[in-house]
VMD Tcl script that draws the C-alpha trace (Angstrom):
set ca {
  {79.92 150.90 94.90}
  {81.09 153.05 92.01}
  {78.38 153.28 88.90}
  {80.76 154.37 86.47}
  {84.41 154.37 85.49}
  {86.13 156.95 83.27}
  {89.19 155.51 81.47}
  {92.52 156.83 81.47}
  {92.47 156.82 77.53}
  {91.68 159.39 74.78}
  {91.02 158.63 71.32}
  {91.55 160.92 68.33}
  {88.58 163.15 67.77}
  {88.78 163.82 64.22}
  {89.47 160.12 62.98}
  {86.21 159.42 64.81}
  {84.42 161.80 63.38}
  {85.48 161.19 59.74}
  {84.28 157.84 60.01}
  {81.08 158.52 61.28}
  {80.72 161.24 58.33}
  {80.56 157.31 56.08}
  {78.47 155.77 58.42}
  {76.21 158.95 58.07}
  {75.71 158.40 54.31}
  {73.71 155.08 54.89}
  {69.78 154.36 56.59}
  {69.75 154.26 60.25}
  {67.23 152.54 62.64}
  {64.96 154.29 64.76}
  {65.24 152.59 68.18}
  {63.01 149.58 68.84}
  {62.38 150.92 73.01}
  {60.18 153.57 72.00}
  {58.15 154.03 74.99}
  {62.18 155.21 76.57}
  {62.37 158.21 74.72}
  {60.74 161.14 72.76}
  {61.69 162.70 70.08}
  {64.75 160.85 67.59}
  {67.30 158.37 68.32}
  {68.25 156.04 65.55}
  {71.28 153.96 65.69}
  {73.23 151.89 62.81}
  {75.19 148.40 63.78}
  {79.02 148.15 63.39}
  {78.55 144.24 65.19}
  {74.91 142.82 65.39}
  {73.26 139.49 65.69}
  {72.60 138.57 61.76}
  {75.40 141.11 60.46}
  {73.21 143.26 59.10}
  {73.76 146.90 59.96}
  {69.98 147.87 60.58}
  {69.87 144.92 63.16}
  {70.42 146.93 66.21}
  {69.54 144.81 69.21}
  {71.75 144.13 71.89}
  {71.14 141.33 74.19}
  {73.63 140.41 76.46}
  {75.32 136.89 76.30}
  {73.86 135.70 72.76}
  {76.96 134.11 70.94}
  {76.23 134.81 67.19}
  {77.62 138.53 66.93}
  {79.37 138.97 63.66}
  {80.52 142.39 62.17}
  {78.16 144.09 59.82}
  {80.13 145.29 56.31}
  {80.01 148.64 57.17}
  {82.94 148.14 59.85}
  {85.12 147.26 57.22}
  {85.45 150.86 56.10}
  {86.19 152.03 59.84}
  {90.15 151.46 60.56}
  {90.41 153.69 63.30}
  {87.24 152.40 65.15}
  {88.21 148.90 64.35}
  {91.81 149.54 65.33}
  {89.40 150.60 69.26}
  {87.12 147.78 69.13}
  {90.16 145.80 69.03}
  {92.31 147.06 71.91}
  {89.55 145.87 74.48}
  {90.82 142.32 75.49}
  {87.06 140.96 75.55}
  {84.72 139.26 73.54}
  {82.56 141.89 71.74}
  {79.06 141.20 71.18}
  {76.34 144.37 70.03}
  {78.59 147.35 68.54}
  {76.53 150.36 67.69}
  {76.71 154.14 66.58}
  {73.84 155.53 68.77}
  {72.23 159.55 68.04}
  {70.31 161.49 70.28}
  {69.33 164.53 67.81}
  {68.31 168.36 69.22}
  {65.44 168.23 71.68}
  {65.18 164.97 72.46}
  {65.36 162.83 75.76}
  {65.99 159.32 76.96}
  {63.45 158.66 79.81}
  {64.55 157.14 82.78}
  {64.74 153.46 82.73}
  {66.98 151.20 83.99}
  {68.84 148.68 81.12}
  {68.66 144.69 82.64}
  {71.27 142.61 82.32}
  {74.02 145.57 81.70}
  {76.06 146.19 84.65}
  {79.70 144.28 84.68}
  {78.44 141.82 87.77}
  {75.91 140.39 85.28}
  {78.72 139.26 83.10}
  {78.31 141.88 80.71}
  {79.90 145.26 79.60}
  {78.95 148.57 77.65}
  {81.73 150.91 76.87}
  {80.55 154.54 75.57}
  {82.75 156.47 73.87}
  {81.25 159.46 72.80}
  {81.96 160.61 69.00}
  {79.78 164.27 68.47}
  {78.52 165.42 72.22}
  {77.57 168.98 73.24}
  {78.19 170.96 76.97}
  {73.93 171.01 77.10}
  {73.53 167.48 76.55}
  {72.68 165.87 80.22}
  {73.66 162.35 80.60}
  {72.12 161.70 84.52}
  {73.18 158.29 86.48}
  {71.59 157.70 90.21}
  {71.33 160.91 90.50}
  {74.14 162.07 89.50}
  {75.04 163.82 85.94}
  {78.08 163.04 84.56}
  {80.50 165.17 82.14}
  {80.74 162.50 78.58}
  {83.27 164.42 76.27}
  {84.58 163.72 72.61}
  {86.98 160.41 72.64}
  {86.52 159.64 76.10}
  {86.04 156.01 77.18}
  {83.50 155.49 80.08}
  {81.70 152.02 81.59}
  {78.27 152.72 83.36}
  {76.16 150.70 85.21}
  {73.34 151.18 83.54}
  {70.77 148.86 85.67}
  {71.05 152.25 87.71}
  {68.04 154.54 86.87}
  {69.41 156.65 83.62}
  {68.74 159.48 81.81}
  {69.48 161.79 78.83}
  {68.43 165.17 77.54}
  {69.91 166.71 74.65}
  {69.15 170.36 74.95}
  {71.67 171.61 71.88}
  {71.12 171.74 68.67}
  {74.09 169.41 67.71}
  {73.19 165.35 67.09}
  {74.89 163.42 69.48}
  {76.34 160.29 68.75}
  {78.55 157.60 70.81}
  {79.70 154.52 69.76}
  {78.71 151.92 72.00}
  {80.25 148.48 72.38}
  {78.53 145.67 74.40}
  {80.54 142.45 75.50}
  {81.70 139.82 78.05}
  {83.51 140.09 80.75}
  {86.03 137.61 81.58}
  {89.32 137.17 84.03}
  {91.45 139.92 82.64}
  {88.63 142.61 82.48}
  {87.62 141.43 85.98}
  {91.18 142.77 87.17}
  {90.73 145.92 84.78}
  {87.26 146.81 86.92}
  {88.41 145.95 89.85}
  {91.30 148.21 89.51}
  {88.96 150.52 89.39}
  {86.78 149.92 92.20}
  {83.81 147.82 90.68}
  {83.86 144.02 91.78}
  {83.40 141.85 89.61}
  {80.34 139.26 91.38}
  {77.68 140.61 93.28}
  {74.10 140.04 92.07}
  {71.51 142.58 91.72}
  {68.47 143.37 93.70}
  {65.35 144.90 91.86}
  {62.54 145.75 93.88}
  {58.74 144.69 92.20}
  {58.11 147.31 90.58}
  {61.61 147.45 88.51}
  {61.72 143.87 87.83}
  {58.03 144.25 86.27}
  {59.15 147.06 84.29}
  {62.17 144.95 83.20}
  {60.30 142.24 81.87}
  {58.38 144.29 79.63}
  {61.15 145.77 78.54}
  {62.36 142.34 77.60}
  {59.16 141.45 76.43}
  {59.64 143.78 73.28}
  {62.95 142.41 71.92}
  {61.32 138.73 71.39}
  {64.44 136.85 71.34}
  {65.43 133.60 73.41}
  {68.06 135.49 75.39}
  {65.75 138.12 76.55}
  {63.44 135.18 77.28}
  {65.90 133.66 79.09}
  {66.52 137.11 81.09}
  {63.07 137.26 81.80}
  {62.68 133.60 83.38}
  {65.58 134.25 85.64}
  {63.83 137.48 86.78}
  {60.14 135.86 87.66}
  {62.20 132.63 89.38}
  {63.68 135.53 91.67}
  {59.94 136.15 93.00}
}
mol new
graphics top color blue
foreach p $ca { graphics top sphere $p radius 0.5 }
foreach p [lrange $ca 0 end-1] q [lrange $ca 1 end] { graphics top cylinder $p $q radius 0.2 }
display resetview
């Protein structure tokens, strides 16, 4: 089965960019997974659980999303945001600055079969950044649109000297995007296997964000034993 799609869709470089030059003006978040990564990757929330724009967790299928104020100055991302017939939960400028590296790790509850979806749609990339899924590294450029399955082992390295940022928006999948990913080749059922080790790894994981719906996550994982 497929652990990506690339969309047939471009968006407009330079809008993006200009309103990421506002967003840059403001505090972002260092990410809360540190043991993931070395070196600096902050992100700022668009769409986050309390509507507050330092809030960046993203758990999948927790129902009180609401838009922080700083998407009110972004037309041109809102204008994306809503074109995707879904309901959008965590929305999120992410950056990866010069030298730094996303471990491998493996994201629970992310892949479309688990009900969920996480469109990347990078905003400032580089040719030396490495973005590596299964195995395989694929080629993110500026206003492409891109699903991965991201319960697949995952890694990045960003070996320029450029910050690179994507926005990234989490939500549910329902009837219409089921035809949409199927389209593409990626069914929308089929439940995943994790072998001991993973699912350990997992739950720690989980164990960090402290919330009821990464409780619930983790419940659902140790009944699978």
């Amino acid at each position: 089965m497929k652990n990506f799609i690339k969309f047939d869709v471009q968006y407009d470089v330079a809008q993006l960019q200009q309103e990421l030059a506002y967003c840059l003006k403001e505090v972002w978040t260092d990410h809360f997974n540190t043991r993931d990564y070395q070196g600096r990757w902050e992100c700022i929330s668009l769409r986050s659980e309390t509507g507050n724009q330092q809030d960046i967790r993203s758990i999948p299928g927790n129902n009180t999303f609401q838009d922080t104020a700083l998407l009110q100055h972004m037309p041109y991302i809102r204008s994306i945001i809503d074109s995707w017939n879904f309901e959008k939960e965590s929305i999120r400028l992410m950056a990866l600055y010069p030298g730094s590296e996303i471990k491998p790790h493996r994201d629970p509850g992310c892949r479309y079969q688990d009900g969920a979806l996480r469109l990347h749609i990078p905003v400032v990339t580089h040719p030396l950044v490495q973005f590596n899924v299964d195995g395989e590294e694929l080629k993110l450029e500026e206003g492409n649109c891109w699903y991965i399955d991201f319960s697949k082992v995952h890694w990045i390295r960003n070996s320029s000297d450029t910050i690179r940022v994507h926005l990234v928006i989490d939500g549910k999948s329902n009837p219409d995007m089921d035809e949409v990913f199927e389209s593409h080749g990626i069914p929308s059922y089929e439940k995943p296997v994790y072998d001991e080790r993973t699912k350990q790894a997992m739950i720690a994981q989980l164990e960090l964000m402290d919330t009821d719906a990464a409780r619930q996550i983790i419940q659902q994982l140790k009944e699978e034993e």
